[in-house]
Each structure stands twice: as structure tokens, then as C-alpha cells.
C-alpha positions in Angstrom: 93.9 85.3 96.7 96.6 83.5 98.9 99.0 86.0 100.9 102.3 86.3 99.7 104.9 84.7 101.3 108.0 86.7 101.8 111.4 84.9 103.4 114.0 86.6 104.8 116.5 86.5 102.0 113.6 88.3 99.8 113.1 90.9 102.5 116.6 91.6 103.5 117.6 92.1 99.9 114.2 94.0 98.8 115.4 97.2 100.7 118.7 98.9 101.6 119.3 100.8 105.1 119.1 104.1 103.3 115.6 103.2 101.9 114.2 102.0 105.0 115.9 104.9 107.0 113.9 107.1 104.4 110.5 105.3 104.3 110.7 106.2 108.6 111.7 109.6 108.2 108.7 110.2 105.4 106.0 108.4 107.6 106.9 110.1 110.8 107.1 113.4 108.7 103.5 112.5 107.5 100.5 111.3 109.4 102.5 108.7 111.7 101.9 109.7 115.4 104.3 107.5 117.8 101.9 108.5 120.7 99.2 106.8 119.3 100.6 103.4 118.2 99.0 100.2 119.9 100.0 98.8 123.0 102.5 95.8 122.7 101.0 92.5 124.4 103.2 90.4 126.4 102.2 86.2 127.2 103.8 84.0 128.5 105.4 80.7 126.4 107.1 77.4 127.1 110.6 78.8 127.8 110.3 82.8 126.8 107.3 84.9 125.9 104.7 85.3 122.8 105.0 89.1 121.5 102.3 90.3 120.1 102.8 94.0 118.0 99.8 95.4 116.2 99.6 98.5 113.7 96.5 99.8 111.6 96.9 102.1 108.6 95.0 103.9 106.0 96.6 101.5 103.4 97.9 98.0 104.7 97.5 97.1 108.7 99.6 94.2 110.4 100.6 92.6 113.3 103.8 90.6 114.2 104.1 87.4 116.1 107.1 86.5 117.8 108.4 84.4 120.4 110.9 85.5 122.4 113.8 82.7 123.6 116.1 84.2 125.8 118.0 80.1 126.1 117.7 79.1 122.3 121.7 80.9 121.5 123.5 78.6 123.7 121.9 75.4 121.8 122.7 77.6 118.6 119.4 78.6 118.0 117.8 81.9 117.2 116.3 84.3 120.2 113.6 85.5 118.1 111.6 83.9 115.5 108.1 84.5 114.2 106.0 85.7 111.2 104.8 89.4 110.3 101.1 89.6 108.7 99.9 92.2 106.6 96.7 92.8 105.8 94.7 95.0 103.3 93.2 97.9 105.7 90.0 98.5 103.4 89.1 94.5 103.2 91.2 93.4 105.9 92.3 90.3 103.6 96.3 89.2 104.3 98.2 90.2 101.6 101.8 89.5 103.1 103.2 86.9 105.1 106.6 87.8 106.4 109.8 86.7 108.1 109.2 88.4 111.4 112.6 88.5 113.2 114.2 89.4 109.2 111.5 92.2 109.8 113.1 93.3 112.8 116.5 93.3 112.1 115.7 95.9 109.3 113.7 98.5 111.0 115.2 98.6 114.3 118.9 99.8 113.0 117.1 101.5 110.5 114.9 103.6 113.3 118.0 104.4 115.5 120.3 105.9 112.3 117.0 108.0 111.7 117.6 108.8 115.3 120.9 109.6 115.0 120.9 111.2 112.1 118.3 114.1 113.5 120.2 114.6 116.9 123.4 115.2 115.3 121.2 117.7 112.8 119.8 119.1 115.8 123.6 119.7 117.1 125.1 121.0 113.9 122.3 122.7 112.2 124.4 124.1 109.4 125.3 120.7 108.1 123.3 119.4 104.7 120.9 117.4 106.4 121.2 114.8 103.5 125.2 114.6 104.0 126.8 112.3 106.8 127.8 113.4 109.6 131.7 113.5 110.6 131.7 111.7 113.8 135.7 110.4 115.0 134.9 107.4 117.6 131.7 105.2 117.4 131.2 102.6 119.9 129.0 99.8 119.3 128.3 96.9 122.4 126.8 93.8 121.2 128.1 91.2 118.7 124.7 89.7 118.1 122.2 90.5 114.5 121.5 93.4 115.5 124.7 94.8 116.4 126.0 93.8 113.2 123.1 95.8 111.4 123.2 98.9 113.1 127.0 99.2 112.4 125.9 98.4 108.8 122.8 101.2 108.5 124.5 103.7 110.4 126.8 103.9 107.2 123.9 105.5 106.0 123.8 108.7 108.2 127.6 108.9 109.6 131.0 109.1 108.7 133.0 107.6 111.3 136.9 107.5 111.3 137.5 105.0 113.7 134.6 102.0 114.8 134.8 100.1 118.1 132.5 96.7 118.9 132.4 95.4 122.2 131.6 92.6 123.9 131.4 90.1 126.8 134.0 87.8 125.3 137.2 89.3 123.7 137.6 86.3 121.2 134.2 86.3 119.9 134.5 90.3 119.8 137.1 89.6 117.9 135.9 87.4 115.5 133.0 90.1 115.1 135.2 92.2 114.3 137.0 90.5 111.9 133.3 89.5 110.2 132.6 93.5 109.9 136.4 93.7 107.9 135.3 91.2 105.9 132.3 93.1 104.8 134.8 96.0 103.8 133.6 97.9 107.3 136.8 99.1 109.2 135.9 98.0 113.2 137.8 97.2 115.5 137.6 95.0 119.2 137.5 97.1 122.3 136.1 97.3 125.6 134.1 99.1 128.0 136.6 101.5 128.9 136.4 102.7 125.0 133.6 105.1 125.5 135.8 107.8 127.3 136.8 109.0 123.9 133.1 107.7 122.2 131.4 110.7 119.9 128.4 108.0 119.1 127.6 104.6 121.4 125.6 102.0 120.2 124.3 99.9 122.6 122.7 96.6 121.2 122.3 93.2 123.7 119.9 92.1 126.0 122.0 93.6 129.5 120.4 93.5 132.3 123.1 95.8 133.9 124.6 99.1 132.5 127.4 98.4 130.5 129.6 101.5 131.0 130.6 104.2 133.5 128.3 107.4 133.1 131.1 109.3 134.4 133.8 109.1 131.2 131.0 109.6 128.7 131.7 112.9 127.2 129.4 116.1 126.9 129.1 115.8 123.2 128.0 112.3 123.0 125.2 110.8 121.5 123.9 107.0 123.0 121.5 104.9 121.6 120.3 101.8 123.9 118.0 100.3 121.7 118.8 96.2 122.8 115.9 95.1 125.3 112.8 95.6 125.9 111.1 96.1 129.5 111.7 97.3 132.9 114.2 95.3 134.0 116.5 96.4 130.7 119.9 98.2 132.2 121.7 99.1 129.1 122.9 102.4 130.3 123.6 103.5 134.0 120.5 105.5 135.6 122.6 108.7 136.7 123.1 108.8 132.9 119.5 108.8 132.0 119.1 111.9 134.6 122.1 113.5 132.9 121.5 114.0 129.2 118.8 114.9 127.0 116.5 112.5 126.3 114.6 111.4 123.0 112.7 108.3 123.2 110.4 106.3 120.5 107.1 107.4 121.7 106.2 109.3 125.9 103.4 106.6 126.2 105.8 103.2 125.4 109.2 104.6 126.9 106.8 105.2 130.2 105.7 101.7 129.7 109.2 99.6 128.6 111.9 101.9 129.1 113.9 100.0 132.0 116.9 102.2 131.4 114.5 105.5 132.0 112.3 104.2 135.0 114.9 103.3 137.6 116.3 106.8 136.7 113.1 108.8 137.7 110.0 107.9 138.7 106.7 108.1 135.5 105.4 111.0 137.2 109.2 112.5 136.9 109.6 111.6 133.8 106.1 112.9 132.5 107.1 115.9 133.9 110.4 116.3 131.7 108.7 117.1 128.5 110.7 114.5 127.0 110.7 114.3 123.3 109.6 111.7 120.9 111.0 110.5 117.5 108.3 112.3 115.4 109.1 115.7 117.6 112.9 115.1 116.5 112.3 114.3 112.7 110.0 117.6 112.5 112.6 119.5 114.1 111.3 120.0 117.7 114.6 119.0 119.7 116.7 121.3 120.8 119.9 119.6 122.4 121.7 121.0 125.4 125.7 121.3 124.0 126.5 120.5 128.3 124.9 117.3 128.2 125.1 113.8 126.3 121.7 113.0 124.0 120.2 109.5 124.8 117.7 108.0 122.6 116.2 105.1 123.8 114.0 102.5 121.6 113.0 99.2 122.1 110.6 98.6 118.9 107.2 99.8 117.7 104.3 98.3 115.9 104.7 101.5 113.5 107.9 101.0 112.5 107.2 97.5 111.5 104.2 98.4 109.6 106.5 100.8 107.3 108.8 98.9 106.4 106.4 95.5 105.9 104.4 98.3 103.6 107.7 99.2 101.3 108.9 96.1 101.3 105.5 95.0 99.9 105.6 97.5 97.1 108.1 96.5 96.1 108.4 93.1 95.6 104.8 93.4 93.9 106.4 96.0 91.5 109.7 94.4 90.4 107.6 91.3 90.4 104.8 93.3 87.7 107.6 94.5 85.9 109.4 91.0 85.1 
């Protein structure tokens, strides 16, 4: 039988942010171990870098292929493009063929509101845990895809009164914001400066320098840099990464990737740190210091893909056995 072939409209419309936030939360409460998901493989390409993301599982397995073009948006192209295959894991057949960087765009917002969602339970343990949380100020940098779908899927998990966007360039931050109002979400255009007052920060580009002062960020915040992958990322300031709690995707990747851990402390530090991984917080392992900021980092796992390519499989196939 021929693997289906799913575009990105199909996928983007085949699940909403809550669902996929829910399909992570149940896997990682389940048998999903972050620790012992497969190494990512890097090589190079004319112009970027193949990525190469691999994930076995007791029902489907798959792998993503993407090339990475860090030139392609100034000749108004996309950064990342690929496919996502997913394979049968007891015949190994492809069942699935998949918009790749559609792929992405779901389960990376979706992984950091599931993120968010358990450090701000971990903070206010009373709260109903399936309830959003109040938050007054969130702060999101980026203007890019995935900005726009994080503000969009953290609707899912928070309540916030007042949304900020930043970015390099005021107009275009402007027009992003304008293009969130339009979608009924109340944001507004800021700058870096907006933090000082920030309850949740969002940080979603490709920086390769920190894109705030650690020293305004309040006690109480929670920061998410989740835009780049690799050592040379610089999303957030290192004196911030030695300041707060930390929660990261996976010990074994973060020690691998995480540019805006490394620079801050040295592997051995950091192995040292018991730091604490996504599956830890979603079980209810993390227990936040109320004198320091949170940080989660992220910056993609073959897991999360293989989730939400699984869903997203079922159900297409069931809405399409029911019609």
C-alpha cells in the first residue's frame, strides 16, 4: 500500500494546540523517556544543513528530513522545509508522508505550553491543573512561524491580560502585531526593555546574542528559549542560565545543543546540577525555587515529532473511515 500523503493544510487543521499539548503530556506521562530519544544528525548542504531526527515506537516509528536555510527569508523563501516519514514499527512499511516544517510548527509551541503549563503548576500547586493560569504580562520575541504559534497554543494553558511581541524591526513588529489582532488575539508591539515587568517570556528566533538584560527579569518569571538549535544559540544571557531554575527537554540533548546552557557552565557543571527534564516536570518532580526565575530550554526532539505525526495519523485515517 502507497504511504499517505499528508500536506500541511491537512495537518495543521487535523489537530488543535490543546490536542497536541495533550497527546505530549499523555506520552511523556506513559512510556516516553526524553533521555533515551536518538541522537539528532547534523550534515552539511549547499547553503544550510540536512537535519536528520529519528524516533522508534512500539506503534508507528519515523524520521524527519529537513534542510535548514538560514539565507532563503531574505529572497522570501522558507528556512525550513522537508518531509516527515512514518513508518509501521512491526513491518517497518511507510504509512505517512508528511509536511515536515508544518510538523514542526505544531509540536514545538505545543511542547513549550506543556512546559509552561507544569512550571506554573509546580508554582501554584493549588490551582486546577486543567484551568489556565492567570499570568498579567507575557512577552514573546520573534515575529517569525513560530512566534506566531506559540502565542497561538499558549492560549491553551494561560490567561494573559496583556501580550507583548518583539522584534528587530518595529514596523514589521508592528505589522505582527496587527496580524495577531486580526486573529482576535489582543498583542501588542514592544521592545526589549518590556521584560522588566514580564511574568512569562517567550523567546522564539534564531539570535545568536541574548536578547534581554538578565538583570530586570523578575524573580517570579518563567522563560522559555526554545528558537535555535546548537552551541552557538544566545537566546538568553548566560548569568541568567546560572540564576534560575532550569528544566530542559532531555540532560543528554540540552548537554549536546543547549548554546544558551553551555557558555553558562561548563557539561561537567551542568551534570552536576541535577537539572530536570520535561518528563520529571510533567510527573511532578520539579520543585521551583520562589527566589529565582524558571528557564526551560528546548530546541526540538525526535519524540515530540513522533507524537504528534502518530495523532495526526489517527486521525486523518479515522475521519477518513468514518466518511
Amino acid at each position: 500500500m502507497e504511504p499517505t500523503y499528508l500536506a500541511a493544510p491537512m495537518l495543521a487543521s487535523a489537530l488543535t494546540d490543546a490536542e497536541a499539548i495533550s497527546e505530549l503530556e499523555t506520552a511523556l506521562l506513559g512510556d516516553i523517556d526524553p533521555e533515551e530519544d536518538a541522537k539528532r544528525l547534523f550534515s552539511p548542504a549547499p547553503g544550510g544543513e540536512f537535519l536528520l531526527m529519528p524516533a522508534g515506537g512500539t506503534k508507528f516509528s519515523g524520521v524527519k528530513l529537513v534542510t535548514i536555510a538560514p539565507g532563503n527569508p531574505a529572497k522570501g523563501l522558507p528556512k525550513i522545509q522537508g518531509i516527515y516519514t512514518l513508518f509501521n514499527s512491526r513491518t517497518l512499511a511507510p504509512v505517512a508522508v508528511m509536511d515536515a516544517a508544518e510538523l514542526t510548527l505544531i509540536r514545538t509551541p505545543a511542547t513549550t505550553a506543556l512546559a509552561v503549563k507544569h512550571i506554573l503548576a509546580a508554582r501554584a500547586p493549588m490551582h486546577p491543573l486543567s484551568a489556565k493560569y492567570p499570568v498579567e504580562t507575557a512577552v514573546v520575541f520573534g515575529t517569525g512561524p513560530q512566534a506566531w504559534r506559540h502565542i497561538r497554543a499558549l492560549q491553551a494553558v494561560v490567561s494573559a491580560n496583556t501580550t507583548i511581541v518583539v522584534g528587530r524591526d518595529y514596523n514589521k513588529t508592528e505589522s505582527f502585531a496587527q496580524y495577531c489582532r486580526n486573529q482576535s488575539l489582543q498583542v501588542e508591539a514592544g521592545d526589549a526593555a518590556s521584560v522588566a515587568s514580564a511574568d512569562l517570556i517567550i523567546c522564539a528566533t534564531s539570535s545568536s546574542t541574548p536578547l534581554f538584560d538578565n538583570a530586570v527579569i523578575q524573580n517570579h518569571a518563567v522563560i522559555a528559549a526554545v528558537g535555535s538549535h546548537g552551541l552557538d544559540a544566545r537566546e538568553i544571557h548566560p548569568e541568567l542560565a546560572r540564576r534560575a531554575s532550569i528544566v530542559v527537554e532531555s540532560r543528554a540533548s540540552a548537554l549536546r545543543e543547549a548554546g544558551d546552557l553551555i557558555p553558562a557552565r561548563s557539561v561537567a557543571e551542568w551534570q552536576d546540577a541535577s537539572l530536570i527534564n520535561l518528563a520529571e516536570l510533567v510527573q511532578g518532580k520539579f520543585t521551583p525555587n520562589p527566589d529565582k526565575p524558571t528557564l526551560y530550554t528546548g530546541a526540538g526532539m525526535a519524540w515530540q515529532d513522533l507524537v504528534v505525526a502518530s495523532a495526526i495519523h489517527d486521525r486523518v485515517v479515522l475521519e477518513r473511515a468514518q466518511h
